[in-house]
C-alpha positions in Angstrom: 0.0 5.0 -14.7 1.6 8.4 -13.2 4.0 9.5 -11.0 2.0 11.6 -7.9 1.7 15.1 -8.2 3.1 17.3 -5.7 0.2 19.9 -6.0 -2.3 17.3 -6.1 -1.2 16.0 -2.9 -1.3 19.1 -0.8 -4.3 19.9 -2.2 -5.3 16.6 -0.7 -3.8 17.2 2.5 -7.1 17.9 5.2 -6.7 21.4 6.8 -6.4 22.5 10.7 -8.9 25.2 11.4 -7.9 27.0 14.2 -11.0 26.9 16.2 -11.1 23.0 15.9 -11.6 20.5 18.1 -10.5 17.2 18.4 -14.1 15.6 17.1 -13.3 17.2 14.0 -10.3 15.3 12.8 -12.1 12.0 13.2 -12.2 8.9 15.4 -10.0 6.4 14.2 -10.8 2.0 15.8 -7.6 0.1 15.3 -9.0 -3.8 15.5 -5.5 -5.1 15.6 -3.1 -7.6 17.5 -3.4 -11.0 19.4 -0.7 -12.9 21.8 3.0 -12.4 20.4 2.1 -9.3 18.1 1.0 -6.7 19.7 3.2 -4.5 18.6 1.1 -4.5 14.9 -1.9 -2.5 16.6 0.6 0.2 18.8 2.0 0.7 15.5 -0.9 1.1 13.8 -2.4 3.6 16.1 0.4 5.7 16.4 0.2 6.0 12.7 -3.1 7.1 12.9 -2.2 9.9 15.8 0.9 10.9 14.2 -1.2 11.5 10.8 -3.6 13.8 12.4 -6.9 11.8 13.5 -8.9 13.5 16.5 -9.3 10.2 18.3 -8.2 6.2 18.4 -9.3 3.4 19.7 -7.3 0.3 19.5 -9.7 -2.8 20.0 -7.8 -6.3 21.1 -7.7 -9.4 22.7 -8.6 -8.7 26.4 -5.0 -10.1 28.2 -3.3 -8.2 25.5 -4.8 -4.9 26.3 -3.1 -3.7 29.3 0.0 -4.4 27.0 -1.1 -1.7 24.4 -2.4 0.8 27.0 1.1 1.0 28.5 2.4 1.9 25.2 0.0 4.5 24.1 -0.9 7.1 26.4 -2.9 9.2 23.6 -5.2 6.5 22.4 -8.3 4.8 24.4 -8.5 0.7 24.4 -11.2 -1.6 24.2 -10.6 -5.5 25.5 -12.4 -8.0 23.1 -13.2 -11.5 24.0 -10.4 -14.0 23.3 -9.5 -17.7 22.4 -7.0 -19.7 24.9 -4.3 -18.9 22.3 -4.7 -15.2 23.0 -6.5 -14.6 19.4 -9.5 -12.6 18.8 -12.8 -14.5 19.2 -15.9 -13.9 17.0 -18.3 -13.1 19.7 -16.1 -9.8 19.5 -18.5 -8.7 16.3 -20.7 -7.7 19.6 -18.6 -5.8 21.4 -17.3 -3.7 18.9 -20.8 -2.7 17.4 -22.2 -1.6 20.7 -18.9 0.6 20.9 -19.4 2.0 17.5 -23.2 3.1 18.6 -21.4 4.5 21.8 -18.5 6.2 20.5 -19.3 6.6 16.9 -16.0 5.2 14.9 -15.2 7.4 11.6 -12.7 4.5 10.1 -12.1 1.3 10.8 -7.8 -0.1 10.8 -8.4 -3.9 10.0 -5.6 -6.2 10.4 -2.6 -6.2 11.6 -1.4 -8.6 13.6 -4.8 -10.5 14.5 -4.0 -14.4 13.4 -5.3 -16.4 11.1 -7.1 -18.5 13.9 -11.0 -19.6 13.0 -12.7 -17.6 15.4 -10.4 -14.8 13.7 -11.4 -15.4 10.9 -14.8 -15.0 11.7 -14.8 -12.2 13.8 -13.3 -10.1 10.5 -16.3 -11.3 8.4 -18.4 -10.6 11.0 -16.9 -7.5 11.8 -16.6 -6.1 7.7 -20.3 -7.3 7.4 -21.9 -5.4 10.1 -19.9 -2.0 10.8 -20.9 0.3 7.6 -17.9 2.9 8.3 -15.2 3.1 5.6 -12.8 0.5 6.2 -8.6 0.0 5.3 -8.2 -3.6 5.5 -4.6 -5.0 5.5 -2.3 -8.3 7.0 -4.4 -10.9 8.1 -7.7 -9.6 7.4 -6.2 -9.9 4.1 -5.1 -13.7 4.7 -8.1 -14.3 6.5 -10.6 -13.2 3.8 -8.2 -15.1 0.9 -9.1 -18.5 3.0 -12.6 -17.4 1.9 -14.4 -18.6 -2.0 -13.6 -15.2 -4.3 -17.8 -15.0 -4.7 -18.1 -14.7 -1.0 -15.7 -12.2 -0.3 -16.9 -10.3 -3.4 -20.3 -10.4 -1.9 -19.2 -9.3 1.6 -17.1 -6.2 0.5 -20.3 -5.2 -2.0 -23.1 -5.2 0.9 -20.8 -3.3 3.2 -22.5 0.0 2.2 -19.3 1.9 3.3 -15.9 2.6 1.1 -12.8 0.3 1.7 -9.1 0.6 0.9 -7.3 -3.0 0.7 -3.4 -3.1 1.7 -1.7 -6.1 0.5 2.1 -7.0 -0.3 2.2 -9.0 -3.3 2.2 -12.9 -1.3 -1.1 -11.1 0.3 -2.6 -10.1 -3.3 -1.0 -13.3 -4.7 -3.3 -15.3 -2.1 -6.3 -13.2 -2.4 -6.2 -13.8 -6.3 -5.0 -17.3 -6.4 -1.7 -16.2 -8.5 2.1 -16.8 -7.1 4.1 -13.6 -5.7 5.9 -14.0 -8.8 3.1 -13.5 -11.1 2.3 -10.2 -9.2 5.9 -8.9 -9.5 5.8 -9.4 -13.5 3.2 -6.7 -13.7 2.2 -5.3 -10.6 -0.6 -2.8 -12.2 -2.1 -5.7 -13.6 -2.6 -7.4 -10.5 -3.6 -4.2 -8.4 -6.4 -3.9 -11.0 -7.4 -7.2 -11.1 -8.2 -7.2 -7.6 -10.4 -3.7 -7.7 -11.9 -5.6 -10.5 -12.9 -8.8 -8.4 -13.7 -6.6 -5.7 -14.0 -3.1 -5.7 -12.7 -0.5 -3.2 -8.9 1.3 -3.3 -6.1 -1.0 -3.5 -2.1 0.0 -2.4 0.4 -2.5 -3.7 2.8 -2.7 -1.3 6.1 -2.4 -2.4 8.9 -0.1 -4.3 6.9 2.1 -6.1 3.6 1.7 -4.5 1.0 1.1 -6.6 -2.6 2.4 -5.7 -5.6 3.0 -7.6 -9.5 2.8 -7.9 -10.3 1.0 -11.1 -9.3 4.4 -13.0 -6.6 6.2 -11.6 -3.5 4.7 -11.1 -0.2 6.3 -9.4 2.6 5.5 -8.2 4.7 6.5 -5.2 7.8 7.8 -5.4 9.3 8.0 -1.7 10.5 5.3 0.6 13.7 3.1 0.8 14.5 -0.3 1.6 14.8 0.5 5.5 10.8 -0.2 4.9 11.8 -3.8 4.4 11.0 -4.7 8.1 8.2 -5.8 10.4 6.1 -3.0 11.5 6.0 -0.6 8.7 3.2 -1.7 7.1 1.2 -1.7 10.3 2.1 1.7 10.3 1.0 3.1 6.6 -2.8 1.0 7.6 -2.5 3.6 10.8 -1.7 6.6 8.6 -3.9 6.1 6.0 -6.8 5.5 8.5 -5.9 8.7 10.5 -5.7 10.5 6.6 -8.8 9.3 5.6 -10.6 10.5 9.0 -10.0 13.9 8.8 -10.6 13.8 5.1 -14.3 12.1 5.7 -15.2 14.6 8.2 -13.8 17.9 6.4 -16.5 16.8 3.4 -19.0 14.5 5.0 -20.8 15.0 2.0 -18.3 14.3 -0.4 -18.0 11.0 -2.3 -14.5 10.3 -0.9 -14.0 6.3 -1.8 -10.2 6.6 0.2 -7.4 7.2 -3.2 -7.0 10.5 -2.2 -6.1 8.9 1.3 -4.2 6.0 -0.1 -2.1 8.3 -1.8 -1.3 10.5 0.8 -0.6 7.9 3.5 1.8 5.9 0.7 3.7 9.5 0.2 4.2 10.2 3.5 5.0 7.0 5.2 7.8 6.6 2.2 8.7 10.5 3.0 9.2 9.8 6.5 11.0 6.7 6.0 13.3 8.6 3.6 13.8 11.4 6.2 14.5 8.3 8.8 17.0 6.8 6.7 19.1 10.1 7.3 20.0 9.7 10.5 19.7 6.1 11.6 20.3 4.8 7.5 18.3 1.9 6.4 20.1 -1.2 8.1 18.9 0.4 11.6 15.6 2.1 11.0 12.2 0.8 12.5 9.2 1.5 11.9 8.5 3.6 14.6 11.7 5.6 13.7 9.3 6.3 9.9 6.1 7.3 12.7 8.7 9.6 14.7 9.8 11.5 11.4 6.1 11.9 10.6 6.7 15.8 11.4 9.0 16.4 9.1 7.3 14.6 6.3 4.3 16.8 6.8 6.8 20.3 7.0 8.1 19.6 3.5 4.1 19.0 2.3 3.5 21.8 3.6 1.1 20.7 6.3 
């Protein structure tokens, strides 16, 4: 395990021709949200925005949508068939495929805020098992794949055809691997590579120090504070990372990009704009849209 590499990073970093347009930087869908937490999928789409994607589209429940549209004037929505609780439904899978063929989605924000209700639960299978466009996968997905058998989710994530990048905390890895929060703590690498190793894909441990690797690297992330102890702000990084990972994709459409470089980016920045946040409104009072607002400056001292 390392420490990131300054260099590396803006090396990283996607460049802004100047003659570029906005199809260029990618076209981010935020499936996100359901009655009570709506909030998760704003957040997650201004992450994307603020980190740089051409495009979003944040997909929810349908009486949740004009809630989202009010608060994001730079992103499109797309109202998905609900339950009576206000949760996504499965028969969404259908909608959001004929909106993919329509609009043609670069990365897919799984996630946040959704539910753990049935049809949920469904529709994220559904969803992960038909859309082939590289994926970052966090919060309830997470819990709602961990209610599946290991083999099953194994064998979903392997016949995607399309690069993922998994998001957990350590009670969501904990669940997805069948070991306490307090197993993951006592060695956090272990557990990150366990669950490549069950899995595949890019996985970011949550936490101080963020942990994210691909089965061989392995770094570390040395920015952020404990004002990132708070709901929202990991709604946010799945947004950033996702709008990273966009512009990335389409600046080498060739390129075997599996999402690390992404990962690693989003994890330094989010923690760099948290730590920039903490300046003025310290960590007791920071939110996590104070860490999307300071975005800017996080990309100044990068250099991008």
């Amino acid at each position: 395990m390392k420490p990131f590499s300054f260099k590396d990073l803006r090396r990283w970093l996607p460049s802004r021709p100047p003659d570029a347009h906005k199809g260029a930087f990618g076209h981010v869908l935020v499936v996100a949200g359901s009655r009570g937490m709506t909030g998760a999928a704003v957040l997650a789409a201004r992450g994307a925005l603020r980190a740089g994607c051409g495009l979003a589209t944040v997909a929810l429940p349908e009486s949740q949508q004009p809630i989202a549209a009010c608060q994001l004037a730079e992103a499109m929505t797309l109202p998905l068939p609900e339950t009576s609780s206000g949760a996504l439904r499965a028969d969404a899978v259908g909608r959001l495929q004929a909106s993919h063929l329509n609009r043609g989605y670069t990365v897919l924000a799984l996630g946040p805020g959704m539910g753990t209700h049935a049809e949920t639960a469904r529709a994220v299978v559904g969803l992960l098992g038909s859309l082939g466009i590289p994926a970052v996968v966090d919060a309830d997905a997470l819990n709602l794949l961990a209610l599946q058998t290991r083999s099953a989710v194994r064998t979903l994530l392997e016949r995607r055809g399309a690069p993922f990048i998994l998001t957990p905390h350590p009670g969501e890895i904990g669940r997805l691997l069948r070991m306490d929060a307090a197993t993951v703590q006592r060695d956090r690498e272990a557990a990150a590579r366990l669950l490549v190793h069950e899995f595949g894909g890019v996985c970011v441990l949550k936490g101080r120090h963020t942990l994210i690797t691909d089965g061989d690297r392995v770094w570390f992330n040395p920015t952020g504070n404990p004002g990132l102890a708070k709901g929202g702000s990991g709604d946010a990084l799945t947004g950033i990372i996702a709008g990273l990972w966009s512009q990335r994709l389409l600046a080498d459409p060739k390129g075997l990009d599996n999402g690390f470089e992404a990962a690693a980016l989003g994890a330094y920045l989010h923690g760099l704009a948290a730590d920039l946040a903490e300046r003025e409104k310290t960590a007791r009072a920071m939110l996590a849209s104070d860490v999307i607002e300071a975005l800017p400056g996080a990309f100044k001292k990068l250099g991008g």
